[in-house]
N, C-alpha and C positions, 0 to 999 in steps of 0.2 A: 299725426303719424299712426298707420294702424299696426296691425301684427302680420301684415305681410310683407312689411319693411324690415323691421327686428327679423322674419323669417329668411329674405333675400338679403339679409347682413349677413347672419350666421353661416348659410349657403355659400357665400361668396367667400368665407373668412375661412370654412373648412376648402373646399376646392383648391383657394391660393396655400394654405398649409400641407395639402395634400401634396401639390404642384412640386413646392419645396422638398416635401422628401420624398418624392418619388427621383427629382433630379439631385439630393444628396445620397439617396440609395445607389444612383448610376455612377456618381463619382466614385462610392466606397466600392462599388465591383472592379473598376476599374484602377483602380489605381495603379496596377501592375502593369497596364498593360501599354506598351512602347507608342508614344505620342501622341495620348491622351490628354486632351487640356481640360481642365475643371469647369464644370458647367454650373450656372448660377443662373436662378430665379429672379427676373427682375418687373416687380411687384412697385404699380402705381394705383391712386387714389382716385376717383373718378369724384367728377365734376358732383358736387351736392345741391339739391334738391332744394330751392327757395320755396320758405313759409315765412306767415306773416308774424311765425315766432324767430324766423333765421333762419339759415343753412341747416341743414339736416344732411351728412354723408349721404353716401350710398354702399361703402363699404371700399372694397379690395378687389383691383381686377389684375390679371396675370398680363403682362406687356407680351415679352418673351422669355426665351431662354438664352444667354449669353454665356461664350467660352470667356477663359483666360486666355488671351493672347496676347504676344507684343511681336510686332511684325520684325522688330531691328533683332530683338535676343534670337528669333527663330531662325532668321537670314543668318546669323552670324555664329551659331549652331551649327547650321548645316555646312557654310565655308571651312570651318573650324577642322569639321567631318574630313570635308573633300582633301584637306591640305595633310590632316594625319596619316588617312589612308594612302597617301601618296606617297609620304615618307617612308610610309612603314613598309611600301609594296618595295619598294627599291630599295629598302634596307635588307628584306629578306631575300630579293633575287642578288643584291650583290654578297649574302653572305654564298649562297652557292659557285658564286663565279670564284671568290678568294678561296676554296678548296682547290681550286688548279694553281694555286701558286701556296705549294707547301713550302716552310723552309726546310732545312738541314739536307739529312740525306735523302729525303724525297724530291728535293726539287730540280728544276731541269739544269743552274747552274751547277749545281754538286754532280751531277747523271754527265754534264761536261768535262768537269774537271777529273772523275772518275776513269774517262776516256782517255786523255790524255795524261793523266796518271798513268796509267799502263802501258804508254809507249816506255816508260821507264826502263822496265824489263828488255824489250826489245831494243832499247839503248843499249843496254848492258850486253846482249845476247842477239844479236838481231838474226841469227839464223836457228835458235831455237825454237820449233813449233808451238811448244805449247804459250812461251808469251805472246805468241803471236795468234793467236786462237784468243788468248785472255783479252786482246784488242778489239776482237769480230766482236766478243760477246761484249764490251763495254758499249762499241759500236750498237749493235744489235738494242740494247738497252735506251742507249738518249736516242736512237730514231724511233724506240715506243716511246719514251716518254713524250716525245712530239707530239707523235701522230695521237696517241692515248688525248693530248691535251686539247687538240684539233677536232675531236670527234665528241668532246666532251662538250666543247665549245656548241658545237654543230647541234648536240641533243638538246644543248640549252635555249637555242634559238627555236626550236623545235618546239621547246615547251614555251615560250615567250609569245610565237603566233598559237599555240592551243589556250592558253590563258586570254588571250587579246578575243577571240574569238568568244570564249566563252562570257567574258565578261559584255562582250559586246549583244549577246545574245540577251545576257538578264538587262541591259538599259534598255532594247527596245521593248523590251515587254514591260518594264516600268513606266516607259513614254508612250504606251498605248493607253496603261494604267492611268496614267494622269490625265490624259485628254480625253479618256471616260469620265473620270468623275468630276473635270469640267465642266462635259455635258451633262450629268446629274444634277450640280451646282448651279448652270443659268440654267436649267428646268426650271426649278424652285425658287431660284432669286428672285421672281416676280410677285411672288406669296406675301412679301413683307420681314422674311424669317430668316434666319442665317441657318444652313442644310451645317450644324456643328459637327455632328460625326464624320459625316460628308468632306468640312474642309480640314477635317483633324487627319484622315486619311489621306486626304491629298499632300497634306503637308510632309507627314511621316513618308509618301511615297517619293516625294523632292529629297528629304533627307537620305533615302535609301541610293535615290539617283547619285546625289552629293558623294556615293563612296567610292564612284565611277569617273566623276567626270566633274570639273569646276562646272555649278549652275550659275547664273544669273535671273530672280525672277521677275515681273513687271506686272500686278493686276488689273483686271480693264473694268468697266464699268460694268459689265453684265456678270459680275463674281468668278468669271475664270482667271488663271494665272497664265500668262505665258512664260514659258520657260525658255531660255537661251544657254548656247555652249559657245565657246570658242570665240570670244570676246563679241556677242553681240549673232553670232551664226543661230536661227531661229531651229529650236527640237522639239517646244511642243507652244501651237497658238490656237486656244480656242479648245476644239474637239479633233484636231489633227494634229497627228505628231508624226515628225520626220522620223526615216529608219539609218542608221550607220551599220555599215559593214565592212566587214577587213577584207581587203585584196592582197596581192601580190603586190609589192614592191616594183617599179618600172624597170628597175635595171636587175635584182634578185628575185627568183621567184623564192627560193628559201627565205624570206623577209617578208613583213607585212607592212601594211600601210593601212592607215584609217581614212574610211571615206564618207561622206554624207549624202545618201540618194536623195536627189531633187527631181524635178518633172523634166530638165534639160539634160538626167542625167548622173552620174557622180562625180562628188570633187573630191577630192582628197584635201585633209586637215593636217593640217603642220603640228608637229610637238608643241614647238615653241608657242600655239596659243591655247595648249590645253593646260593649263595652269593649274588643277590640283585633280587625285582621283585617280584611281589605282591605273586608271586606260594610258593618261600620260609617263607615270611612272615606268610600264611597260615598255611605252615606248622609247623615252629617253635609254633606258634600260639598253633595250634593241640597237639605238641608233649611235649611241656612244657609250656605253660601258663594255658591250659585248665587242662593239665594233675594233676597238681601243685596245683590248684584251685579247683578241684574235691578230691585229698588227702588233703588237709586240711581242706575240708568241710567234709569230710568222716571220718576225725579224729577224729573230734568234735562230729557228732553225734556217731558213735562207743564208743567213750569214755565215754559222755554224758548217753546213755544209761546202758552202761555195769556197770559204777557207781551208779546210782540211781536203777538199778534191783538189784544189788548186796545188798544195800543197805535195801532193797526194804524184800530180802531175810531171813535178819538178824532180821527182823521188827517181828510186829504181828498185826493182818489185825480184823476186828472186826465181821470175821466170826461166825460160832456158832455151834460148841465151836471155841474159837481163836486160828489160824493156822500161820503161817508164810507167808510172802507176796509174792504175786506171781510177774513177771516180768510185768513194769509198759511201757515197750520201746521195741517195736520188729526193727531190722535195715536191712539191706541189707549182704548179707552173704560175706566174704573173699571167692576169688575166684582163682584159677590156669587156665591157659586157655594153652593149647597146641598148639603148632607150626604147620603150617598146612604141613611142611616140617616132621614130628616127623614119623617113622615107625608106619605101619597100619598090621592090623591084614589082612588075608582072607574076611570077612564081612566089611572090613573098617572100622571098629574100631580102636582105637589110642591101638598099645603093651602096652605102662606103660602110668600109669596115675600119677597124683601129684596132695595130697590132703591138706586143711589148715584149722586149726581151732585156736582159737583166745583162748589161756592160759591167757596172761595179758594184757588186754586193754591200757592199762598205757603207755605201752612202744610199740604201736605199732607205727609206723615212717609213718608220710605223705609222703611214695614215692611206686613205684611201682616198680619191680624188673625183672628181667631176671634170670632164674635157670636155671643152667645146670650140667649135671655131672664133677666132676674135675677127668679128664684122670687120675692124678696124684696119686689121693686117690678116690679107686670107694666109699666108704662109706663116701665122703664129696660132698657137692654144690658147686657150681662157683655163689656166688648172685652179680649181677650188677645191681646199681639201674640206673633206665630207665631218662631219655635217653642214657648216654653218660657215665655211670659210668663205674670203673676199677671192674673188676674182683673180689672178694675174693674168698677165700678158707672158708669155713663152714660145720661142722659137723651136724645134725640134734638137736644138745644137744645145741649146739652153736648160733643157730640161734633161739632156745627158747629162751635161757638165753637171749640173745642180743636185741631180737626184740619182746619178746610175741608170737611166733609163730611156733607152732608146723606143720613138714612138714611128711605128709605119703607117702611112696612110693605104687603105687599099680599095678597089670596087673604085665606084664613082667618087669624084668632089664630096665633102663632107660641108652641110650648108651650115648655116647659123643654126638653124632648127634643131640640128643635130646636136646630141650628145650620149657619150659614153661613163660609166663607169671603171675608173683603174685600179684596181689592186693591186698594187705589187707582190703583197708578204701576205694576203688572208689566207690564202690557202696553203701556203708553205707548210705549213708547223703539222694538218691532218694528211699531206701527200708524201711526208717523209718516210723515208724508209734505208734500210742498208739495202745497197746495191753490190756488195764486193764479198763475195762467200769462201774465196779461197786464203788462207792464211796464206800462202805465197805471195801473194796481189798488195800486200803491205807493203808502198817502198819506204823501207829505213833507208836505203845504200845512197850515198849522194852521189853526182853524177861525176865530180873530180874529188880528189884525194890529196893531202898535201902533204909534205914530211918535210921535217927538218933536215939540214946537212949535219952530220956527225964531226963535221971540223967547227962548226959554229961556237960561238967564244960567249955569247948571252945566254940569259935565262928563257928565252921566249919559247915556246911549245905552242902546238894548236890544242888550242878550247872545243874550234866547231870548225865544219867548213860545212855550209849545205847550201843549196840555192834557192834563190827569192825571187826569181821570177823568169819571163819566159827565155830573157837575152840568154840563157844558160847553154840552148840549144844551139846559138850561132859558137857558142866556146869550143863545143864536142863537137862541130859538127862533120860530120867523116872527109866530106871534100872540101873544107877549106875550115879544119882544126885552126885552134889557137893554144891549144895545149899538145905538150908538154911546153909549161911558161916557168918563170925562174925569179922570182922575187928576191932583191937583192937590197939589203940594209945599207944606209949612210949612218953620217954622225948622227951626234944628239946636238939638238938645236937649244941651247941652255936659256934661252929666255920664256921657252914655252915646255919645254920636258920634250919632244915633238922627236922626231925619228925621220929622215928625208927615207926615200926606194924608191927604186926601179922596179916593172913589173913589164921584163922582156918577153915575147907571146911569140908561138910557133912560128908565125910569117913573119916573126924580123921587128912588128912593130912593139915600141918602147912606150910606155904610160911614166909616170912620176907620178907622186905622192906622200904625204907626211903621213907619219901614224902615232895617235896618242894610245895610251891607255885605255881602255873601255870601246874604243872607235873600231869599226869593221876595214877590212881590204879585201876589196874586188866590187862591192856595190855604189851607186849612183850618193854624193858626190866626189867623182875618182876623173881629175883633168875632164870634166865633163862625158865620161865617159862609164858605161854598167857594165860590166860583167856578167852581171846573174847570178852572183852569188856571194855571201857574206865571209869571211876568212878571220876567226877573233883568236888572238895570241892572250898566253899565260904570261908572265913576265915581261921583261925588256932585251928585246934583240942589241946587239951590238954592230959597232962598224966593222961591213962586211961579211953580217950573216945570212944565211942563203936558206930559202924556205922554196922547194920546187911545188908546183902542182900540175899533178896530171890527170888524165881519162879514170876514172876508179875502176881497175883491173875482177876484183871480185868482187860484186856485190854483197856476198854474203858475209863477209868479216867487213863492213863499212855499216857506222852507224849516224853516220852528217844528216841524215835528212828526218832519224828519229829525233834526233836533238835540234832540229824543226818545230817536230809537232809540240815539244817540251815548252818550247818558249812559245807559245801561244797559247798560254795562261796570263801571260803578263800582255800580249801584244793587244792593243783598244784597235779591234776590228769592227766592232757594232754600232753601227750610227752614226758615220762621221757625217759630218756637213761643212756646205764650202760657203767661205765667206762672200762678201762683196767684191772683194780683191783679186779673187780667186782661190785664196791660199783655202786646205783645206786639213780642219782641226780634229782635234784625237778624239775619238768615239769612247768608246766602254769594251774594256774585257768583257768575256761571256758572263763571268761572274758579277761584275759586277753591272752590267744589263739585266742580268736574273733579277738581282736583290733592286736595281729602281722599278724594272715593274710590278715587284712581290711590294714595294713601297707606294708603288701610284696607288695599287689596286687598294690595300689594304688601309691607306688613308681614305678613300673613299668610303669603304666601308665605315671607316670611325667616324667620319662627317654624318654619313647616312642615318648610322646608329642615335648620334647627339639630334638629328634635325626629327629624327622619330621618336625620340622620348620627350624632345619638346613638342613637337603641333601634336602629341598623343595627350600631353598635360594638358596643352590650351583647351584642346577640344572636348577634354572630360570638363573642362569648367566651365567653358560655352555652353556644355550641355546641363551642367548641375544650376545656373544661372536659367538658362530658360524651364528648365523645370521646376523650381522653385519659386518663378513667375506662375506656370501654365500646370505645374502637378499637383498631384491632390494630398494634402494632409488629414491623414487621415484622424488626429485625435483632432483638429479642426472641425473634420465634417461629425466625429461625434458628437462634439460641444451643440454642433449646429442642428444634428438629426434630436436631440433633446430638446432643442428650443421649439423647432416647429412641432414638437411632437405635443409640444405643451399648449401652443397655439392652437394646433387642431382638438385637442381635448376642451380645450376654452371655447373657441368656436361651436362645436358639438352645444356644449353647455347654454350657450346663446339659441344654439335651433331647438334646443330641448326646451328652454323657458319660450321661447317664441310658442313652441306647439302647444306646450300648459295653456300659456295665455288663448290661445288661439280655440280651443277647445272648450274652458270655460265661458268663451262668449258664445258658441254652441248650443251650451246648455241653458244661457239665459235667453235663446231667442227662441228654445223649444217651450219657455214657460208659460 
């Protein structure tokens, strides 16, 4: 062995400690800095040198440079990501939707109840202006609070497609991002060498992807990664990455939709398979919370209104001469929107149309539908309520009876291909408004008047008389009246408390009836016959007492139709639904319609809040787990930057003795 051997030891001994802390200097710069894995020096022994004294090294040679990575902690990092940020996206858009459901005196039930509190007054006084003024303005108030709530709604969807948009804009630039460094990656993968910074970037740009969008990824032989969304939908393969962009919605253009450009085109991506990442959050967001939240504010004011006109209708208003009341609540119309896919005429015009008009307020349903024809039955619907509902089968007769809503067909045949969008109540709750400006135009005055006989021997008095529906008109009506009628008491029926009468009517004809306590006379069931209007006594009449009712002479001293609007606090007009049977079940007062969707919404929120403080925990320990795999410690790489530092001084010391030696024989071959 000469001293060129001991000199190419030391060489190689300094170079590999060198190697060391040059890549233990890279780790201590970096430590700080977001998805950096720790790089390590991996240092083998080369083959030694046979003599006829034995193996003789050759020293230390540098293999490569190797990261910390664990392929499962970083995948399950990044999901961890995708699933927090999801949570938390929908946690923060529904705490802005729960501001439109205040309780107390800000909310829309109290802004109801407030309204018809104030007919009080006009009970009390119904030809006094100013309660009746104090009505407009209670009026005037729950139709902003409506519309306020509708428009609010409206800005929010607004910002739902500006968010979707924008986020959509930073993934494509990430999936350009990645399928560049890709191709940096199989550049170099042929070298022998793993491009570390290279896939540390890559990695860290998958993770950033992850805040958008559930990834999937899959590496291939030539060191790229392909990336997928939407259960297996390809976003980036190779050095090409696909681009997504939001459109319009097919049947709303105020709505978006997510789509994926391909070479045939765009498709559009379903919520239901973007499984984590602020984009589906958004969208779920859009497609049922907003949606959700816009029908049952829609419900209320449709309802709200279409009761109090109705109401309103049956009244008499202190015109001159007094007339009937006109509609005190205009709202926003039921609407059918056609699919932008539906057959068009030559001019572009939609072949068939679908039209909706609102039979019974009562029962129309907070949700929004999908129509389309059933192959099966051309004269039945396929109605699916939106998002995610099954199919039915519905005849146009069927879907009155069931839901309040009468469906027209119009234009040509409507095929299979075809479908429409139905809203009933979206738009109600931002098109509301008061329609009725004159304090006169208030009917309190009921349309008959009833009084007692003064020979009467009972306690009974009238409570109310006002009318409930249209039959009121055939009662009054000028050419073939039924009033002046004459309600005439029998005994008492002692096994039920029960009261027999007669209820003789202008043309001669004779009704029968029993009347209990609490029970009405003159509405429907009366010998199967309605009157149109309710008649509630105080006390108990006797055998033989005589209660007349007639045409109401002055509207202005009658208060029957105020004391109407009174008891529609208690009456469950909102949401009724009809059974299998037909029979159909009591809905919710306004009030308490308010407080279940102030309860839908605001559990939502509480779930959202709980599912985002947990996948926020998972994902800070997914991430404290992979970094603690892949981050750098730094009093580690101190301990470490010492040891080699000691090796390259050692090393040194070996080229130093090599060069003495080396030198000295120099000198003996100049002698």
């Amino acid at each position: 062995m000469g001293t060129s051997a001991l000199l190419s030891l030391g060489m190689r001994a300094m170079f590999a400690n060198q190697a060391a802390l040059q890549t233990i200097g890279q780790n201590i710069a970096n430590a700080n800095t977001p998805g950096y894995s720790r790089q390590s020096v991996a240092l083998t022994t080369p083959t030694g040198q046979f003599t006829g004294a034995g193996f003789f090294g050759k020293g230390v040679q540098v293999e490569t440079v190797t990261r910390s990575y664990n392929e499962f902690l970083t995948r399950d990092a990044a999901s961890a990501k995708s699933m927090a940020f999801m949570d938390s996206t929908r946690f923060s858009q529904l705490q802005q939707l729960e501001s439109l459901f205040p309780p107390g005196d800000q909310g829309l039930g109290q802004a109801a109840n407030q309204f018809l509190n104030a007919m009080v007054d006009v009970s009390t006084r119904p030809s006094d202006p100013s309660a009746r003024q104090v009505v407009l303005g209670r009026a005037q108030e729950l139709a902003a609070r409506f519309s306020n709530a509708g428009q609010q709604l409206a800005e929010l969807q607004s910002g739902v497609v500006s968010d979707l948009r924008a986020n959509v804009d930073v993934l494509n630039q990430l999936a350009k991002q990645i399928a560049t460094a890709n191709d940096q990656i199989a550049r170099v993968n042929g070298s022998g060498h793993t491009a570390n910074d290279l896939l540390d970037k890559r990695d860290q740009l998958i993770s950033e992807l992850s805040q958008y969008v559930q990834v999937s990824t899959l590496p291939s032989d030539d060191g790229t990664m392909g990336v997928f969304i939407g259960g297996g939908q390809r976003l980036v393969l190779g050095s090409i990455a696909q681009q997504l962009e939001v459109s319009a919605d097919p049947y709303d253009s105020s709505r978006a939709q997510l789509n994926i450009i391909e070479a045939a085109g765009s498709r559009p991506l379903d919520e239901s398979i973007l499984t984590g990442g602020s984009l589906a959050a958004l969208l779920t967001y859009q497609n049922r919370d907003l949606q959700d939240a816009r029908n049952l504010i829609g419900q209320m004011a449709m309802a709200v209104s279409e009761r109090v006109n109705a109401q309103q209708a049956l009244g008499m208003d202190l015109s001159s001469p007094a007339g009937l009341g006109s509609p005190m609540f205009d709202y926003g119309d039921a609407r059918t929107l056609p699919a932008k896919t539906n057959a068009r005429n030559p001019d572009g015009s939609f072949v068939s149309t679908l039209s909706v008009e609102i039979v019974d307020a009562t029962r129309v349903p907070a949700e929004s539908f999908e129509v389309r024809r059933d192959p099966n039955n051309p004269a039945a619907y396929l109605l699916s309520i939106r998002p995610d509902g099954q199919p039915e089968s519905m005849d146009a007769a069927q879907v009155e009876t069931r839901y309040g809503l009468r469906l027209t067909d119009g234009g040509g045949p409507m095929t299979t291909t075809d479908s429409f969008l139905l809203e009933p109540v979206a738009m109600a709750a931002v098109g509301m408004r008061r329609s009725l400006d004159s304090p006169n135009g208030i009917a309190a005055a009921s349309p008959v008047t009833a009084v007692t006989s003064i020979n009467n021997k009972g306690t009974a008095t009238v409570e109310s008389l006002y009318a409930v529906n249209a039959n009121i008109e055939s009662v009054v009506d000028p050419a073939a009246p039924k009033v002046p009628m004459q309600i005439v008491f029998g005994a008492v029926d002692p096994s039920d408390n029960s009261v027999s009468y007669s209820v003789t009517m202008a043309d001669g004809s004779v009704v029968n009836g029993n009347w209990k306590a609490g029970t009405a006379i003159g509405s429907f069931p009366l010998a199967g016959i309605d009157l149109g209007f309710e008649l509630r006594l105080n006390g108990v009449p006797r055998d033989g007492d005589v209660i007349d009712v007639a045409a109401t002479a002055f509207a202005s001293s009658n208060n029957g139709n105020a004391k109407a609007f009174l008891n529609m606090q208690k009456e469950a007009f909102v949401g009724r639904t009809v059974a299998a049977d037909g029979s159909v079940s009591r809905g919710s007062t306004i009030t308490d319609a308010y407080a279940s969707a102030m309860s839908e919404i605001g559990s939502r929120v509480q779930g959202a809040e709980y599912l985002s403080g947990v996948s926020t925990a998972v994902a800070s320990n997914a991430e404290q787990v992979r970094s603690g795999n892949a981050g750098v410690n730094l009093d580690e790489e101190a301990a470490r930057l010492m040891q080699f530092q000691q090796g390259y001084q050692a090393a040194a010391k070996v080229l130093q003795v090599g060069q003495t030696i080396f030198d000295e024989l120099l000198k003996l071959s100049q002698r």
